[in-house]
C-alpha positions as CSV (number, residue, x, y, z in Angstrom):
1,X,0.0,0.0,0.0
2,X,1.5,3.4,-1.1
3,X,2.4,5.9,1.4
4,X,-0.2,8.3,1.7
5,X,2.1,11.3,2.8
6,X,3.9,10.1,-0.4
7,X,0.7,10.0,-2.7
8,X,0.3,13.9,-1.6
9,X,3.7,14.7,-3.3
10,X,3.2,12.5,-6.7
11,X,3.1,15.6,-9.0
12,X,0.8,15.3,-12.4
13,X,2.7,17.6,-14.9
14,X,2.1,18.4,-18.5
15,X,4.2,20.5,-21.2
16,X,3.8,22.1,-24.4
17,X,5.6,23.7,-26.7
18,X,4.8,26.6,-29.2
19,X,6.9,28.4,-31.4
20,X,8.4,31.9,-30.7
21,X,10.8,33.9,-32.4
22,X,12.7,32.0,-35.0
23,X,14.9,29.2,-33.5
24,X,12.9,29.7,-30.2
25,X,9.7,28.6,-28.7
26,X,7.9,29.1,-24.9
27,X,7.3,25.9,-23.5
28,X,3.8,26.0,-21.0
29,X,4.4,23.6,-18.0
30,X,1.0,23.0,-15.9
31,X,1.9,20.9,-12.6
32,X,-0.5,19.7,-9.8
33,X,-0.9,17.3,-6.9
34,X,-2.7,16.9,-3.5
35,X,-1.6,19.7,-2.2
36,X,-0.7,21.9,-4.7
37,X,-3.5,22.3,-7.3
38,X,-2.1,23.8,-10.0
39,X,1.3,25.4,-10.8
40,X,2.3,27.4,-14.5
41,X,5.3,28.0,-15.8
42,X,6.2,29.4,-19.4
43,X,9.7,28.8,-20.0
44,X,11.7,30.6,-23.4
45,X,13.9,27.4,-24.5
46,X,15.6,27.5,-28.2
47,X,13.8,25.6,-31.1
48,X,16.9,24.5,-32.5
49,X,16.5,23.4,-36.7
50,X,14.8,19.9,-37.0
51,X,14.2,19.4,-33.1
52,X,10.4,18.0,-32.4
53,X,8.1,19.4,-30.3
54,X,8.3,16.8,-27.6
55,X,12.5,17.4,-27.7
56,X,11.7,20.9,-26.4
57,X,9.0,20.3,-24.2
58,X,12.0,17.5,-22.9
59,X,14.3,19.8,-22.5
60,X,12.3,22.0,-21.1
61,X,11.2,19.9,-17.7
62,X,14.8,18.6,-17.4
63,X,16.0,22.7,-17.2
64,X,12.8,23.0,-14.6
65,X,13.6,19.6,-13.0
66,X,17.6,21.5,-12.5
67,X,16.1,24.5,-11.2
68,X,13.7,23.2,-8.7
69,X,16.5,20.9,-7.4
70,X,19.1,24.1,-6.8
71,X,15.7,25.8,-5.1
72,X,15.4,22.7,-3.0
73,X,18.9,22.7,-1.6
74,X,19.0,26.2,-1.2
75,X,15.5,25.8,0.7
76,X,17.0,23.4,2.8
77,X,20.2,25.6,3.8
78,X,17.9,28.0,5.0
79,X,15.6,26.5,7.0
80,X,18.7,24.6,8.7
81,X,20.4,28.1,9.4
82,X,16.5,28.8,10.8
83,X,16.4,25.8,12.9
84,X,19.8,26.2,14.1
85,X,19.0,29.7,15.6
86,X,16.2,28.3,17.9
């Protein structure tokens, strides 16, 4: 049986990709889950020559998946510098 605190984190996220400027494109990124209901980002990423939509809208959650993980650690550093000050 899954965790239940777990299930709450799961995220559902989706992405698409539409074309910009030449050689660019903004990706939309819709995430939800149990706690969070929904969550929108639009992220510029290049449209490089020949790439598929679904190589950008790739490349675009791995740069989001990047980011949130520097957020996370930073998050982390400064609710241990919290803790640590009582």
């Amino acid at each position: 049986m899954p965790d239940r605190a777990n299930e709450q984190l799961r995220w559902v996220v989706t992405a698409r990709a539409r074309p910009g400027d030449p050689g660019e494109a903004v990706v939309s990124i819709l995430g939800r889950n149990a706690l969070i209901p929904e969550i929108n980002f639009d992220m510029a990423v290049d449209w490089h020559p020949g790439a598929e939509a679904a190589d950008v809208e790739g490349r675009a959650l791995v740069i989001l998946s990047m980011l949130f993980k520097e957020l996370a650690a930073e998050c982390e550093r400064a609710a241990g510098e919290r803790f640590n000050l009582g």
